[in-house]
N, C-alpha and C positions, 0 to 999 in steps of 0.2 A: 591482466584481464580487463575487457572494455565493458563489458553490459553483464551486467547480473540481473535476473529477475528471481523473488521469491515471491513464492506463491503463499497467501494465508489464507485461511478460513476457519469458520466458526464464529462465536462471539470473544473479545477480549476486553477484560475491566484488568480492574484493582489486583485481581488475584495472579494475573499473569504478567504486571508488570515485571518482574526480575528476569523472566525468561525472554519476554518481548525486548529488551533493554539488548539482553547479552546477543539477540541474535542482530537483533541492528548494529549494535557495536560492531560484528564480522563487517559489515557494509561503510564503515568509515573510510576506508583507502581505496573505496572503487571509483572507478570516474564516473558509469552510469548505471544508476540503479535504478532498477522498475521495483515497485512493489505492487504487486497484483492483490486487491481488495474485492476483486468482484465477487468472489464466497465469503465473504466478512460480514458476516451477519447485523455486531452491533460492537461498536467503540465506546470508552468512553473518555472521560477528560484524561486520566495516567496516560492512555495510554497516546494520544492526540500527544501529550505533552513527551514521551516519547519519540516521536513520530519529527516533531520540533528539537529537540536534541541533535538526533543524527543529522535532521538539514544545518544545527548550525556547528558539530564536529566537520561534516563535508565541506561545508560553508570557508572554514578555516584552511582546507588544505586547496579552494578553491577551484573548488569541482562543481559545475553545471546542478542546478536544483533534481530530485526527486522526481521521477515520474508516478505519480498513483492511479491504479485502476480501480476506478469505485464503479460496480456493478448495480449496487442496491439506493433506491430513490432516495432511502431514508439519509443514507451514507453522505449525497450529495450535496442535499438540502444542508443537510450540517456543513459540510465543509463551506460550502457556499455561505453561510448565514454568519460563519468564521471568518471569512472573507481568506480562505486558505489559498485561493488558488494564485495569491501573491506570493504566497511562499513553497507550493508545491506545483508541478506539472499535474495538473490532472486532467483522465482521459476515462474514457467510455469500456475503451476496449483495450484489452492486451497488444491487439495486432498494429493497433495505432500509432504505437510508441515505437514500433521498426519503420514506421516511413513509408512511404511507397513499397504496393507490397506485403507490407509486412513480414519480410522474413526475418529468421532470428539468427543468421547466421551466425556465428561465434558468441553468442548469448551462452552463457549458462544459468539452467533451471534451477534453482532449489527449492524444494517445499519446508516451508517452517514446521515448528509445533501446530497442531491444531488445539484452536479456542475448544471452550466450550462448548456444545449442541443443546441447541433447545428447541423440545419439541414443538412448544408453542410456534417459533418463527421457520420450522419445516415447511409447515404449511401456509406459510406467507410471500412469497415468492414475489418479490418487488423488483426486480432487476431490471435496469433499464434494458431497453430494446433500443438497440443498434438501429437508425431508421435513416 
């Protein structure tokens, strides 16, 4: 298999690290992985330091970095302030990550666990706009 994309969303801390763990372990043998953030409400350090694991298990079997979609400003800002985008692909949009186009041809979808929901950030709706 060439391109996996899973899909998260919700908020992910502390409490979801073991399940966030096991489902990125699935994505250690793939050549290309999207992870689509753009419904990811809110991260926090576990789970960033997770996120850092799988690039460096991938890392080892010397597979191409991580593509991440970060959707949410807050999302960005952080990664950026991490200076993350030396060690992940990051992008705007899902469709960006196919190229020209953007089709997904031979991609398979998966949807993870969903985070937590809070209703406080429902109604905050910060997602960058594609311009």
């Amino acid at each position: 298999m060439n391109t996996v994309v899973v899909v998260f969303s919700g908020e992910y801390d502390l409490e979801f690290k073991e399940q966030f763990r096991e489902e990125l372990a699935q994505l250690a043998g793939i050549r290309n992985v999207i992870l689509d953030c753009s419904d990811v409400t809110y991260l926090d350090s576990t789970i960033l330091t997770e996120l850092i694991r799988l690039h460096r298990l991938r890392a080892e079997n010397r597979y191409e970095r991580e593509t991440i979609v970060l959707g949410r400003k807050h999302l960005v800002k952080l990664f950026d302030l991490l200076d993350l985008k030396k060690v992940f692909r990051l992008l705007d949009r899902v469709e960006d990550a196919f190229g020209d186009g953007g089709e997904r041809d031979g991609a398979e979808v998966r949807h993870a666990f969903r985070g937590r929901v809070s209703p406080d950030l429902l109604w905050n709706d910060d997602r960058e706009q594609a311009g």
